[in-house]
N, CA, C and O atoms as a Tripos MOL2 file, in Angstrom:
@<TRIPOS>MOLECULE
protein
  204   203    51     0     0
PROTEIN
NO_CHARGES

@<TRIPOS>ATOM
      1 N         -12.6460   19.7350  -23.7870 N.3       1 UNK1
      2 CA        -12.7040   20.8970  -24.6440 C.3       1 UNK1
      3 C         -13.9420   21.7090  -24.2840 C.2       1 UNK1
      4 O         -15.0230   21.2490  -23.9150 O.2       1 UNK1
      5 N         -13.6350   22.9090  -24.4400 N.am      2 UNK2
      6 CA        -14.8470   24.1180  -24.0250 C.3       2 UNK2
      7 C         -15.9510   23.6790  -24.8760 C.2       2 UNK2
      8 O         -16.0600   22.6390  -25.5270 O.2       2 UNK2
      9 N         -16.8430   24.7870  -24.7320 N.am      3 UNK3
     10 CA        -17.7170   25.0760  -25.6770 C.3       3 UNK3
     11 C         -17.5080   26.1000  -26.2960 C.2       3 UNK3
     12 O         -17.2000   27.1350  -25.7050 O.2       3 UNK3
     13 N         -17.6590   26.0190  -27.9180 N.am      4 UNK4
     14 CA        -17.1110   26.7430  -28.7440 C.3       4 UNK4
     15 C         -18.2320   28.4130  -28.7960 C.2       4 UNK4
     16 O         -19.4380   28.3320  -29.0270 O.2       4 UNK4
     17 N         -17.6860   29.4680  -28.5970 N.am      5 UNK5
     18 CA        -18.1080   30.7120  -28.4560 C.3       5 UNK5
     19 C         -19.6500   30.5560  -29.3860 C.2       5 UNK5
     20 O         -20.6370   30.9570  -28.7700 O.2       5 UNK5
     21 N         -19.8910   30.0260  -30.7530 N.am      6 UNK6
     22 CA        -20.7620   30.5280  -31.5370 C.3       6 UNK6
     23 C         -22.0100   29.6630  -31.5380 C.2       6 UNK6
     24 O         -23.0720   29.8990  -32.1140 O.2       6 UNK6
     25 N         -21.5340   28.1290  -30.4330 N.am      7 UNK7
     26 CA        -22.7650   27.2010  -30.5770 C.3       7 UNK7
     27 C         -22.6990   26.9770  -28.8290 C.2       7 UNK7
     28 O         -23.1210   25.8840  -28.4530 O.2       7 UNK7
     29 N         -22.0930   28.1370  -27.5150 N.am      8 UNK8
     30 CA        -21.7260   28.0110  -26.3590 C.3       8 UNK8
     31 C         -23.8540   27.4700  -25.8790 C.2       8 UNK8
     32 O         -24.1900   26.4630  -25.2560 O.2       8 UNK8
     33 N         -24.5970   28.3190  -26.3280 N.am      9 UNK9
     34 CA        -25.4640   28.3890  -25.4230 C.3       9 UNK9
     35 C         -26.5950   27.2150  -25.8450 C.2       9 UNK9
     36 O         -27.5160   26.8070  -25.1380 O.2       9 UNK9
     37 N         -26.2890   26.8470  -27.0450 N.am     10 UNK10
     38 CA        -26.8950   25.6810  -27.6330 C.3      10 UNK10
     39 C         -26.5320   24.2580  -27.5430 C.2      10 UNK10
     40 O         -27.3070   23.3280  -27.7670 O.2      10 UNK10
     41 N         -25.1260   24.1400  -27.1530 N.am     11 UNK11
     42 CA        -24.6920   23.2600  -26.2750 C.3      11 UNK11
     43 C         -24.9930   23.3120  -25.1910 C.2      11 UNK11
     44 O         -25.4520   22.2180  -24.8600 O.2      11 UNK11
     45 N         -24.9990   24.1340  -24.2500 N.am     12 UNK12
     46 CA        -25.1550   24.1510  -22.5110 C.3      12 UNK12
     47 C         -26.5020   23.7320  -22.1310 C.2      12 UNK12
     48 O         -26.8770   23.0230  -21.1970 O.2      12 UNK12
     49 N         -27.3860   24.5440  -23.4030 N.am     13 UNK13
     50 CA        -28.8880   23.9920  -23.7900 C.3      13 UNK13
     51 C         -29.3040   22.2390  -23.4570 C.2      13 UNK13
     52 O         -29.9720   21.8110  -22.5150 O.2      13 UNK13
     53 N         -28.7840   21.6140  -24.3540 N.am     14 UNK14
     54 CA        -28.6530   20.1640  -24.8210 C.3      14 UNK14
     55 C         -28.1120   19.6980  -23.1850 C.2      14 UNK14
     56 O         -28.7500   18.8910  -22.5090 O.2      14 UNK14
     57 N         -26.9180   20.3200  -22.7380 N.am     15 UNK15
     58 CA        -26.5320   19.4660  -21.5920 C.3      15 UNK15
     59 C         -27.6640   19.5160  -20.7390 C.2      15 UNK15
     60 O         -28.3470   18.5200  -20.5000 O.2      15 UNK15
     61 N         -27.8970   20.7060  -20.2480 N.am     16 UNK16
     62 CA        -28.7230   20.8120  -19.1540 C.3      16 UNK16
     63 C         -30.2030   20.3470  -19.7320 C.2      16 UNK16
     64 O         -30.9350   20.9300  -18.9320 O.2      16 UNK16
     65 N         -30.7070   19.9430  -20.2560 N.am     17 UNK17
     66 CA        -31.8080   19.2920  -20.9510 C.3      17 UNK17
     67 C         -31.6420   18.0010  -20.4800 C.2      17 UNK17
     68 O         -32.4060   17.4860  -19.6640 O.2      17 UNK17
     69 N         -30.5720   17.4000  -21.0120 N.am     18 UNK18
     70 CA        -30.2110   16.1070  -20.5090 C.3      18 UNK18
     71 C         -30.0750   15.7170  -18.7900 C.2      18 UNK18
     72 O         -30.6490   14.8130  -18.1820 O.2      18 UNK18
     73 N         -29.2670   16.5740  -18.3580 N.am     19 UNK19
     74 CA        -29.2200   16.6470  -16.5290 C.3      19 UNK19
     75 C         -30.9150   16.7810  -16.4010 C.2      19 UNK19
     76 O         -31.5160   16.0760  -15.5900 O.2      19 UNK19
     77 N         -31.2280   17.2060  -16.7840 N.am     20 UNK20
     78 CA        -32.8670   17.4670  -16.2880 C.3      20 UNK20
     79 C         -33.4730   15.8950  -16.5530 C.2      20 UNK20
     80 O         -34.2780   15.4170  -15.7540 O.2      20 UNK20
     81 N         -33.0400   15.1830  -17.6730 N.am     21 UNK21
     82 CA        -34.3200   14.0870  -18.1060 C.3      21 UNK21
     83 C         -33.4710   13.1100  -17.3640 C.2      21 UNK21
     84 O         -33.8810   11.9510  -17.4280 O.2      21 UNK21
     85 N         -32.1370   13.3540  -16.5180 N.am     22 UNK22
     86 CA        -32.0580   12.4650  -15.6980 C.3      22 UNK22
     87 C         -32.3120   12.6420  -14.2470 C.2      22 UNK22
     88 O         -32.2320   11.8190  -13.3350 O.2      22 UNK22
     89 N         -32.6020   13.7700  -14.2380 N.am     23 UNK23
     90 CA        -32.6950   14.0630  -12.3660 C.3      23 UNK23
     91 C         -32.8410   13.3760  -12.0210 C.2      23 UNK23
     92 O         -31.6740   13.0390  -11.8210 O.2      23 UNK23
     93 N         -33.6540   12.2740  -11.4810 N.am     24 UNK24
     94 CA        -34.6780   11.5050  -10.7280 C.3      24 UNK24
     95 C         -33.4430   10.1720  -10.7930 C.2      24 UNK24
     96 O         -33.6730    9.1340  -10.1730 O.2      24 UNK24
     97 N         -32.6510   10.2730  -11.2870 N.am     25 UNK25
     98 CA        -31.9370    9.0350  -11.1230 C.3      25 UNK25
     99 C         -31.0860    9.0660  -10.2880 C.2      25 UNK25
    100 O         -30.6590   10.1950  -10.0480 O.2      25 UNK25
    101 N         -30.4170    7.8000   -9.4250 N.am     26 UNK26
    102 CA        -29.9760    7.9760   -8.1990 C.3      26 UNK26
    103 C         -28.1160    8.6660   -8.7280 C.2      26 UNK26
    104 O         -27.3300    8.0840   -9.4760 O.2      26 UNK26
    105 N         -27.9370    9.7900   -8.1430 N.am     27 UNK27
    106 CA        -26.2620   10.0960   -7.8350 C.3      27 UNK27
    107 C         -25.4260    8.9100   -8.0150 C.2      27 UNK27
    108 O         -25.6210    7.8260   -7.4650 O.2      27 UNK27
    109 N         -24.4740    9.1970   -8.8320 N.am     28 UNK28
    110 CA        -23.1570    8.4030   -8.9380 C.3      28 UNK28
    111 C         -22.5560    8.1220   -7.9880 C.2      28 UNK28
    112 O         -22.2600    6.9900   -7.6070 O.2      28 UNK28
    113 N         -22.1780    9.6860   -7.2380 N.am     29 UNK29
    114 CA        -21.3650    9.7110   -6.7760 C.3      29 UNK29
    115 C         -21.5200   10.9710   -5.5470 C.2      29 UNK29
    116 O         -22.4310   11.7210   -5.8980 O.2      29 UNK29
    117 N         -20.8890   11.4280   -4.1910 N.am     30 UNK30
    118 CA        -20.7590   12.6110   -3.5760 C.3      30 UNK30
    119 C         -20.2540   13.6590   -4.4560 C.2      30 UNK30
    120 O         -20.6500   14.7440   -4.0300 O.2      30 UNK30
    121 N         -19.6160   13.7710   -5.4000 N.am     31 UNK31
    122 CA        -19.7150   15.0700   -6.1720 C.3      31 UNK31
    123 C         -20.3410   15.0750   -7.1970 C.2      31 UNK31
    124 O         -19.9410   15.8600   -8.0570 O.2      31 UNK31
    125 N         -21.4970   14.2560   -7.4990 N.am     32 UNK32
    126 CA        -22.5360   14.5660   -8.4010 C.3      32 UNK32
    127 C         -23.2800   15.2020   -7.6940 C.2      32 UNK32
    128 O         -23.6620   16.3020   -8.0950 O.2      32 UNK32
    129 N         -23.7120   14.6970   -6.4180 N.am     33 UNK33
    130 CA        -24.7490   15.2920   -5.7670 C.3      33 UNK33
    131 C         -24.4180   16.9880   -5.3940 C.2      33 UNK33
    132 O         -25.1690   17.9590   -5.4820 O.2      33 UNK33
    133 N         -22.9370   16.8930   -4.9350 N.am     34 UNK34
    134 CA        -22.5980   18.2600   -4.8260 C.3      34 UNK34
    135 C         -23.2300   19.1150   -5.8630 C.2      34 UNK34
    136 O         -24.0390   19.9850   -5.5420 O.2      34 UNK34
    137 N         -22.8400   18.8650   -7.2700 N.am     35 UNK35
    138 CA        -22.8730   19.5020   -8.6520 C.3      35 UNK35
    139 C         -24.2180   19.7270   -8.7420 C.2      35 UNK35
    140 O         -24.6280   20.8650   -8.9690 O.2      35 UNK35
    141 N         -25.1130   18.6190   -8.5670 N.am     36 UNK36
    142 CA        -26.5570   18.7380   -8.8190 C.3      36 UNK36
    143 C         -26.9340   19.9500   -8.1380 C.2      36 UNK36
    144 O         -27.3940   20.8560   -8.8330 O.2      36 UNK36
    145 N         -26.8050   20.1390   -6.7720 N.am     37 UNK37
    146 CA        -27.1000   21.1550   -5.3360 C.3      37 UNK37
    147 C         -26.2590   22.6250   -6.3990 C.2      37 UNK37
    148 O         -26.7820   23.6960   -6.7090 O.2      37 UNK37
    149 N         -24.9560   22.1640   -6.7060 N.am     38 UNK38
    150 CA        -24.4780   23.5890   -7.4250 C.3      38 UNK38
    151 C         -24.9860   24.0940   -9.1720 C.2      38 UNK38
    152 O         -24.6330   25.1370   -9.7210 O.2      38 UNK38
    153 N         -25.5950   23.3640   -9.5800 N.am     39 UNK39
    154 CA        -26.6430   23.7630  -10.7430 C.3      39 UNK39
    155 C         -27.8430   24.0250  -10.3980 C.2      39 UNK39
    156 O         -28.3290   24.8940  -11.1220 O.2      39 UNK39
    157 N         -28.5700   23.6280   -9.5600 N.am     40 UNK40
    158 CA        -29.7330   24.6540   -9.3460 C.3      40 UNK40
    159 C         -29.2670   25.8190   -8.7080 C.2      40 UNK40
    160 O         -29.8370   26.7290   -9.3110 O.2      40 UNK40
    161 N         -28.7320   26.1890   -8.0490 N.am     41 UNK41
    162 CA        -28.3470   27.4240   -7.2440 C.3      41 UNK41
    163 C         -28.1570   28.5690   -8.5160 C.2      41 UNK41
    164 O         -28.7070   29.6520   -8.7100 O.2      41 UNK41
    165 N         -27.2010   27.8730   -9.2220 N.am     42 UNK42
    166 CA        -26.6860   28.3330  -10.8430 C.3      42 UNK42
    167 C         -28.0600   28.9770  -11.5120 C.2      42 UNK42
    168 O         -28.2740   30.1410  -11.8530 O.2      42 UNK42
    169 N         -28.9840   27.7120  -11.5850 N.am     43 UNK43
    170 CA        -29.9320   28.0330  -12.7450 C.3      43 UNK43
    171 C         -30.9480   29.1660  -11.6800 C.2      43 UNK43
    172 O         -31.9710   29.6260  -12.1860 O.2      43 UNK43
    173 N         -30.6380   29.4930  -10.4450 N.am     44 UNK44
    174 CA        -31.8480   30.0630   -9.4850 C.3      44 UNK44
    175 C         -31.4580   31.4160   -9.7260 C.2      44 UNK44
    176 O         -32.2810   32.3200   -9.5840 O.2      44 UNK44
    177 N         -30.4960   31.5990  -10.0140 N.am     45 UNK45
    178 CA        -28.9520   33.0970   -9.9030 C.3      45 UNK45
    179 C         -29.7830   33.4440  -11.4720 C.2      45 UNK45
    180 O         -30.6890   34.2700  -11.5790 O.2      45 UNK45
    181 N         -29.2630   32.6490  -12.5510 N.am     46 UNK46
    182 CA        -29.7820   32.9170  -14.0240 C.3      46 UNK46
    183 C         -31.1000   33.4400  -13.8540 C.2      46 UNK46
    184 O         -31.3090   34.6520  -13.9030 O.2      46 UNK46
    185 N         -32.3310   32.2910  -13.5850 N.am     47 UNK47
    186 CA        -33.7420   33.0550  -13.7520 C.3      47 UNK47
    187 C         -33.8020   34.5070  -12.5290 C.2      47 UNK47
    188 O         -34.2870   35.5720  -12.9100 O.2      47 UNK47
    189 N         -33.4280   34.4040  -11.5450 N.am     48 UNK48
    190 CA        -33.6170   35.6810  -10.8500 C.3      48 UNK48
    191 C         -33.0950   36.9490  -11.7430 C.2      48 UNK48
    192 O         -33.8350   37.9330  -11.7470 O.2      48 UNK48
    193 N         -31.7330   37.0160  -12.5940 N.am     49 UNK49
    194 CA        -30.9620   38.0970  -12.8200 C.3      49 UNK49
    195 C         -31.9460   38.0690  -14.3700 C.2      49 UNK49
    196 O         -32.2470   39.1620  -14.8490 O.2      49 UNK49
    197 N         -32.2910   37.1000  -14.9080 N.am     50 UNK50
    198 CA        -33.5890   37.1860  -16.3180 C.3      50 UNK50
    199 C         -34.9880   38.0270  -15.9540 C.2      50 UNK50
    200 O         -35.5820   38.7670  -16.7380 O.2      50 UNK50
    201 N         -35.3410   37.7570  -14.6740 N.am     51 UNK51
    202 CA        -36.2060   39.0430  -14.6830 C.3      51 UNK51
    203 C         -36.2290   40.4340  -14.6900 C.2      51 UNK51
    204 O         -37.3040   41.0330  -14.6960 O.2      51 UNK51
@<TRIPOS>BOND
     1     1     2 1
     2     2     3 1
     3     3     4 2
     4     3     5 am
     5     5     6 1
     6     6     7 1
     7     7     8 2
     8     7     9 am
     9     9    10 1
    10    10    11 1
    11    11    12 2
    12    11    13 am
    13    13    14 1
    14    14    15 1
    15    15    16 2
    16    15    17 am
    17    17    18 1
    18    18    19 1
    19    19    20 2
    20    19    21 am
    21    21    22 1
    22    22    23 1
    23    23    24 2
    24    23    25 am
    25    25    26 1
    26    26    27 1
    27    27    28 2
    28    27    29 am
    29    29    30 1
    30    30    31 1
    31    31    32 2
    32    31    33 am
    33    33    34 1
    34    34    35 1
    35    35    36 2
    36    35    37 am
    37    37    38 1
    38    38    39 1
    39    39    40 2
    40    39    41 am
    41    41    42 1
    42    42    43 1
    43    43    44 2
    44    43    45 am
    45    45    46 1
    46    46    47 1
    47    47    48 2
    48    47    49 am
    49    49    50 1
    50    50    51 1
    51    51    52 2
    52    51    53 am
    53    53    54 1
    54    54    55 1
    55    55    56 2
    56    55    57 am
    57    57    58 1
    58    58    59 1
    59    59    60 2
    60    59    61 am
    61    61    62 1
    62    62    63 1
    63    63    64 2
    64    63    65 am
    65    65    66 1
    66    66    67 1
    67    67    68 2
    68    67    69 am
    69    69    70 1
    70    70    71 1
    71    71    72 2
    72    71    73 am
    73    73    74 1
    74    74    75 1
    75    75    76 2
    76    75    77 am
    77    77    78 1
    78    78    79 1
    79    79    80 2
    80    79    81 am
    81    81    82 1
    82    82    83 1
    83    83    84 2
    84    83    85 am
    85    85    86 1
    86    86    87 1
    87    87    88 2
    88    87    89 am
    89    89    90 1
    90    90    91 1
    91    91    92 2
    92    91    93 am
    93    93    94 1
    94    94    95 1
    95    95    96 2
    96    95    97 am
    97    97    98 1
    98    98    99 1
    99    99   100 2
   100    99   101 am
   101   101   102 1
   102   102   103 1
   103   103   104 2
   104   103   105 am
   105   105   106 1
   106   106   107 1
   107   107   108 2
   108   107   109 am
   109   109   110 1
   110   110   111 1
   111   111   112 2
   112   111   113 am
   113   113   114 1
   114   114   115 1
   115   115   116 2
   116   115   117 am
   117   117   118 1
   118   118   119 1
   119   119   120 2
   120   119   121 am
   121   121   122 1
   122   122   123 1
   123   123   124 2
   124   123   125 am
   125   125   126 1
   126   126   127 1
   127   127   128 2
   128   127   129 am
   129   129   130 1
   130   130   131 1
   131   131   132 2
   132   131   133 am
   133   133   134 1
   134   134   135 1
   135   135   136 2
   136   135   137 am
   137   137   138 1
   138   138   139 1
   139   139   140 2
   140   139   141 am
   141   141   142 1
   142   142   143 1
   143   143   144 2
   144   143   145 am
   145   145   146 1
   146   146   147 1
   147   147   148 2
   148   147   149 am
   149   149   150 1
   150   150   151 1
   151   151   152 2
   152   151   153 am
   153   153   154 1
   154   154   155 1
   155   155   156 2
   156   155   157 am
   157   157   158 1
   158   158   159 1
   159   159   160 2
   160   159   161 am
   161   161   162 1
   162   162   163 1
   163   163   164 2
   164   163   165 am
   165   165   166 1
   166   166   167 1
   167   167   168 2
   168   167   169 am
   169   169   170 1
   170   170   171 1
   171   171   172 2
   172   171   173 am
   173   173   174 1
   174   174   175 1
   175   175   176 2
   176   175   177 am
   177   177   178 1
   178   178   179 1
   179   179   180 2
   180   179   181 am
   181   181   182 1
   182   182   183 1
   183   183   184 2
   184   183   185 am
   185   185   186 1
   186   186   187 1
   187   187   188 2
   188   187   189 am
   189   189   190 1
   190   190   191 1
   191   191   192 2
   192   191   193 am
   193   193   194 1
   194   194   195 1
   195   195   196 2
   196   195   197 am
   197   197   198 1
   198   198   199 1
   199   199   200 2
   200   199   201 am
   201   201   202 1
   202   202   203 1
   203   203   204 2
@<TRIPOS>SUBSTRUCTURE
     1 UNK1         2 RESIDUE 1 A UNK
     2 UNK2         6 RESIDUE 1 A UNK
     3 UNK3        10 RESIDUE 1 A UNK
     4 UNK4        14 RESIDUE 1 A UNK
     5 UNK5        18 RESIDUE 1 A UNK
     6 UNK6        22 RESIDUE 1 A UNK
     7 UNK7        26 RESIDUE 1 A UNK
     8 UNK8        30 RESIDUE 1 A UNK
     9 UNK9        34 RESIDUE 1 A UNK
    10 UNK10       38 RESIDUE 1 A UNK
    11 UNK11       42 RESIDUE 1 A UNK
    12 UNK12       46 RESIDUE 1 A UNK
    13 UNK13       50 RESIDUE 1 A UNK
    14 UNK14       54 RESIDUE 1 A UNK
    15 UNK15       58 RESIDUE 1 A UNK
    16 UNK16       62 RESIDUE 1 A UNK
    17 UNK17       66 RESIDUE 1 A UNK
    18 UNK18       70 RESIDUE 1 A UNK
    19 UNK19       74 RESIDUE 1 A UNK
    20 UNK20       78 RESIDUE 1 A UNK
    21 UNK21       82 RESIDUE 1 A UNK
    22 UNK22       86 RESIDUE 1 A UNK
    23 UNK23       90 RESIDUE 1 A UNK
    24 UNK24       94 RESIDUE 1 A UNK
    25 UNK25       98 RESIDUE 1 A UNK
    26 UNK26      102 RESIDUE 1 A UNK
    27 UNK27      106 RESIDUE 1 A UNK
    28 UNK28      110 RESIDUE 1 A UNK
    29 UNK29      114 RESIDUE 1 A UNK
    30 UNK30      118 RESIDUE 1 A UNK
    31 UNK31      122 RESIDUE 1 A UNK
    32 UNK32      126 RESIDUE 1 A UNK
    33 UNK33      130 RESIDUE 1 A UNK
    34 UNK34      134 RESIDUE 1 A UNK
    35 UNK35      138 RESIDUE 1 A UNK
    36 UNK36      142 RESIDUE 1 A UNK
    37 UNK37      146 RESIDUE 1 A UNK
    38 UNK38      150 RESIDUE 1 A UNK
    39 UNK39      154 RESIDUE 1 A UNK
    40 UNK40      158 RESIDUE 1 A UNK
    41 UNK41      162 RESIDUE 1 A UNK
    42 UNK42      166 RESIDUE 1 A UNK
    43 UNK43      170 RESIDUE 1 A UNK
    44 UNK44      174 RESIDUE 1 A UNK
    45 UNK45      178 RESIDUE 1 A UNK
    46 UNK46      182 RESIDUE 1 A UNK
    47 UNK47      186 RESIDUE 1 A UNK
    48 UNK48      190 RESIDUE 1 A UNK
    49 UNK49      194 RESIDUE 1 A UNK
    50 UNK50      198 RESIDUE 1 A UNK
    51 UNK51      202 RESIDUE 1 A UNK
């Protein structure tokens, strides 16, 4: 299930909070690592287009 329109960014908040306090832990899997490589790119796109 999505994230619901009125709590979208306060959830995504919480996730990516969490991906962060695990970085350092070793990949599951080849498409975690993919995902990891495709969320920073993500979060690099966000802070560039925030300035």
């Amino acid at each position: 299930m999505g994230n619901m329109s009125y709590c979208r960014h306060e959830n995504t908040y919480k996730d990516l909070r969490d991906c962060w306090e695990q970085w350092n832990d070793e990949p599951e899997s080849e498409s975690e690592i993919k995902y990891r490589d495709k969320l920073v790119a993500l979060c690099k796109e966000i802070a560039e287009d925030a300035l």
